[in-house]
C-alpha positions as CSV (number, residue, x, y, z in Angstrom):
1,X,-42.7,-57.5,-36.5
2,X,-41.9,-55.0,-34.2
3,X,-38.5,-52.9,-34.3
4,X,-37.0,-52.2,-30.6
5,X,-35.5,-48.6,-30.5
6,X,-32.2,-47.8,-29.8
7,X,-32.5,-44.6,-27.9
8,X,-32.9,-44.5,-23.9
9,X,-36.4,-43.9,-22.4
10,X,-37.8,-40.7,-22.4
11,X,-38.1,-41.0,-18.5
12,X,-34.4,-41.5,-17.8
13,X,-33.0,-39.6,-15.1
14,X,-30.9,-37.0,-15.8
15,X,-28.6,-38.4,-12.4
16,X,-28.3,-40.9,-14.7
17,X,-26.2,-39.0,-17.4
18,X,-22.2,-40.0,-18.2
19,X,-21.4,-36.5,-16.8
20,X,-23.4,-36.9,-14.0
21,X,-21.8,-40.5,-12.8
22,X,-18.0,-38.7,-13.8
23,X,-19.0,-36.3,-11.4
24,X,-20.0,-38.1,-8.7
25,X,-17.3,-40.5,-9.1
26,X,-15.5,-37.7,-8.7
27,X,-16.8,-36.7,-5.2
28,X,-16.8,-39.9,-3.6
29,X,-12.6,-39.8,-3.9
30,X,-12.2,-36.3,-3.4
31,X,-14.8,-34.9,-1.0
32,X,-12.7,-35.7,2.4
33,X,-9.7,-34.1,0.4
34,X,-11.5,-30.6,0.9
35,X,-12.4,-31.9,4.4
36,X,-8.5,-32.3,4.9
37,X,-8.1,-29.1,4.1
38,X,-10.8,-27.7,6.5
39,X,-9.7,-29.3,9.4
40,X,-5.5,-28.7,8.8
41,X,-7.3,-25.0,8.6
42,X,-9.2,-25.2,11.6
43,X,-6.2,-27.1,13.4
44,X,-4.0,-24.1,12.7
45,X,-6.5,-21.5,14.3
46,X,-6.8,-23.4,17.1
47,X,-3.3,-23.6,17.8
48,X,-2.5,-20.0,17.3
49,X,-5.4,-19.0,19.2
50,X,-4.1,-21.2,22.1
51,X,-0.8,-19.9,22.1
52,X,-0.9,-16.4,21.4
53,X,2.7,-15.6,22.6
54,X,4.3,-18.0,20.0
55,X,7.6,-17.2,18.2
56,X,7.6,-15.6,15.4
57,X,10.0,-18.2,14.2
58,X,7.3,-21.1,15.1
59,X,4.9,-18.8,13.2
60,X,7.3,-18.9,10.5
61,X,7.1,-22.4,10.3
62,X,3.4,-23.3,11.0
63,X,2.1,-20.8,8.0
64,X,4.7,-22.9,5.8
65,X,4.5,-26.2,6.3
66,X,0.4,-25.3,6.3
67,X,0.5,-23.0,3.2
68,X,2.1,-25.9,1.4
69,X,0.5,-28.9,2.4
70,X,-2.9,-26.6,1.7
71,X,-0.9,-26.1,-1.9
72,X,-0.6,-29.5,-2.5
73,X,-3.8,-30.6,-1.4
74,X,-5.5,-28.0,-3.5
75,X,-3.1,-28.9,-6.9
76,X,-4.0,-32.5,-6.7
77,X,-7.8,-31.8,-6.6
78,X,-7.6,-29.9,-9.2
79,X,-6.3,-32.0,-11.6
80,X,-8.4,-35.2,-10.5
81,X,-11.2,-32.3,-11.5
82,X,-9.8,-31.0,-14.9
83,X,-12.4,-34.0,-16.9
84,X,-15.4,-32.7,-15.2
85,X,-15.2,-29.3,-13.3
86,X,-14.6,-26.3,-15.3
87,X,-12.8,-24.4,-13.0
88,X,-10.2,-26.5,-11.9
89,X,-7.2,-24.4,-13.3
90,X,-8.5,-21.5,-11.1
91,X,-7.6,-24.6,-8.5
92,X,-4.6,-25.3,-9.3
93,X,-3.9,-21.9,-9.1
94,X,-4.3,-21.8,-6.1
95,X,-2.2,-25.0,-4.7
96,X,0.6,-23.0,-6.4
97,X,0.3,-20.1,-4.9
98,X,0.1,-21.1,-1.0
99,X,2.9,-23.6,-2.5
100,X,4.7,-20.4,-3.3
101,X,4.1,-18.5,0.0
102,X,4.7,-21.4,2.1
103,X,7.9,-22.1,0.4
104,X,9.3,-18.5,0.9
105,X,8.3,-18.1,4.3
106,X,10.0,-21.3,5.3
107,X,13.2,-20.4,3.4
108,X,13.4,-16.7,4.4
109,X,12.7,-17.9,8.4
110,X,14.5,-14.4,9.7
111,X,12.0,-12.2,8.3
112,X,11.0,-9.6,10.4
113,X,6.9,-9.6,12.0
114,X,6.5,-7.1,9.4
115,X,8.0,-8.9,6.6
116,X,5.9,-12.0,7.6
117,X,2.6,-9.7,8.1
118,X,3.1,-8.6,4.6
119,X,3.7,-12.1,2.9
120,X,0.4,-13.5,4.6
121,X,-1.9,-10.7,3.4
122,X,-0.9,-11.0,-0.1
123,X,-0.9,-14.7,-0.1
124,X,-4.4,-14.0,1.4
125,X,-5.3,-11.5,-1.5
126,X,-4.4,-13.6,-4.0
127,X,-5.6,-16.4,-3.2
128,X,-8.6,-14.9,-2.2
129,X,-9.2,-13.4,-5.6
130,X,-8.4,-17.0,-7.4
131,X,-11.3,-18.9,-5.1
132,X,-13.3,-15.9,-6.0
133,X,-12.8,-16.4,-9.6
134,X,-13.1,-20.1,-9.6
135,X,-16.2,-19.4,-7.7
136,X,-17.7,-17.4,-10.1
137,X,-16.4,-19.3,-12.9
138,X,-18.6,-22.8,-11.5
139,X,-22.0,-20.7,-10.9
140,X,-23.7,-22.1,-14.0
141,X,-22.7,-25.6,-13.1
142,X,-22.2,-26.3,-9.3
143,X,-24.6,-25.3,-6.8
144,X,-21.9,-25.1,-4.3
145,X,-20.1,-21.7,-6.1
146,X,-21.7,-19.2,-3.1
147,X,-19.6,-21.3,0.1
148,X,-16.2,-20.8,-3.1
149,X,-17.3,-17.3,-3.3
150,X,-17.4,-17.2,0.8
151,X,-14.1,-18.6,1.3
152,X,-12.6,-16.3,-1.4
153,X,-14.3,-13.0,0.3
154,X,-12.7,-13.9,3.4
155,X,-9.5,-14.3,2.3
156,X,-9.6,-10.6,0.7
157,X,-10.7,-9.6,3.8
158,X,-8.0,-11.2,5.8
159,X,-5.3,-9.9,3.5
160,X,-6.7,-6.4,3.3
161,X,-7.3,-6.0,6.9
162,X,-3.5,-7.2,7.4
163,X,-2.4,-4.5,5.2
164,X,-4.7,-1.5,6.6
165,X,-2.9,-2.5,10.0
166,X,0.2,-3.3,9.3
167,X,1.7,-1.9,12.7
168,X,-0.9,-3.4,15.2
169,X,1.7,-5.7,16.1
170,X,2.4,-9.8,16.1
171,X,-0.3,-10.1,19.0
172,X,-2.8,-8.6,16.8
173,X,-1.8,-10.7,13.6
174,X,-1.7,-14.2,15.8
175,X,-5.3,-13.2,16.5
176,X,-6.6,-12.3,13.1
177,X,-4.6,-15.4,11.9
178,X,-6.6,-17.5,14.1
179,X,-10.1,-16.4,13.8
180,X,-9.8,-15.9,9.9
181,X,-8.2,-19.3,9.6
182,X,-11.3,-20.8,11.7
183,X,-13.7,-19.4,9.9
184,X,-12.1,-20.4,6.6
185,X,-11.6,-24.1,8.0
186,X,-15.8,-23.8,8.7
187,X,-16.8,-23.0,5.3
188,X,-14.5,-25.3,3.6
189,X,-16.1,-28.1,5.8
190,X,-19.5,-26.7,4.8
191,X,-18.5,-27.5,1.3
192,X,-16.5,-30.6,1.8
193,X,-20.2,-32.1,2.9
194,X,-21.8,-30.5,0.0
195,X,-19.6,-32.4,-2.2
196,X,-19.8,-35.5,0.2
197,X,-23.9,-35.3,0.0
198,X,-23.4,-34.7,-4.2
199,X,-21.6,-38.1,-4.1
200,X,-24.6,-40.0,-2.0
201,X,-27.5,-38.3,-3.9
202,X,-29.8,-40.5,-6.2
């Protein structure tokens, strides 16, 4: 009489794992969320790039509505991660904070260019340094922590150059806007596929 055993064959994949299926659940529903935020990103570059003259009211506006819709975005993937990605308060984090900074800009809307320039690089900094953090936090478990790490650096950058210059003018600002918020949108996409192919693989 032979006894069948109840463990799993030696040979199983590990794609095959609970973890593994939570986490590529996981991607399949919130993948095109980071894409979202890529392309309202690159969306905003374009337009400030395209219209370098621009208000500093409509400024105003744009940065808020985006910095909170961004917020949001980022909040809600967060939490649809807390079950299987370690870093997803260093997420949330960050929803808050360009929740935050879109909220103030949007209900201060007579700041001055200089006002405005300094709101933006901190928002920048800080949420630079969060992405950063959450980047480093995921090294040990996601492969895609260097593009995190990427979009965190840049944002430091942004905010730091914003403050080093903070009399080159609204002109100037528009510009570094633009280009910093395209090249943010770029990588985020980058990563929004990297989660997308996570979600295909075998």
């Amino acid at each position: 009489m032979t006894e069948t055993s109840a463990t799993p064959p030696a040979d199983t994949p590990p794609g095959d794992s609970p973890i593994a299926s939570e986490l590529k659940d996981m991607a399949k529903t919130a993948w095109w969320l980071v894409l979202l935020r890529a392309v309202l990103l690159v969306i905003w570059g374009v337009l400030v790039l395209a219209a370098p003259g621009i208000a500093l009211q409509a400024l105003i506006i744009v940065f808020g509505v985006y910095a909170i819709m961004d917020g949001v975005t980022a909040v809600y993937l967060g939490i649809k991660a807390r079950g299987t990605e370690p870093s997803w308060g260093w997420i949330v984090a960050q929803g808050v904070i360009s929740v935050l900074a879109g909220i103030i800009a949007l209900v201060w809307p007579a700041a001055t260019a200089l006002s405005l320039l300094f709101v933006v690089a901190f928002w920048a900094i800080v949420l630079g340094v969060s992405t950063i953090a959450e980047g480093i936090r995921s090294r040990r478990t996601d492969d895609r922590w260097g593009w995190t790490l990427a979009k965190g650096a840049l944002d430091v950058i942004f905010g730091v150059l914003l403050l080093v210059w903070p009399a080159s003018g609204i002109l100037a600002l528009l510009w570094l806007v633009g280009i910093f918020a395209l090249a943010g949108g770029i990588v985020l996409a980058v990563l929004a596929f990297r989660v997308r192919s996570l979600a295909t693989s075998a």
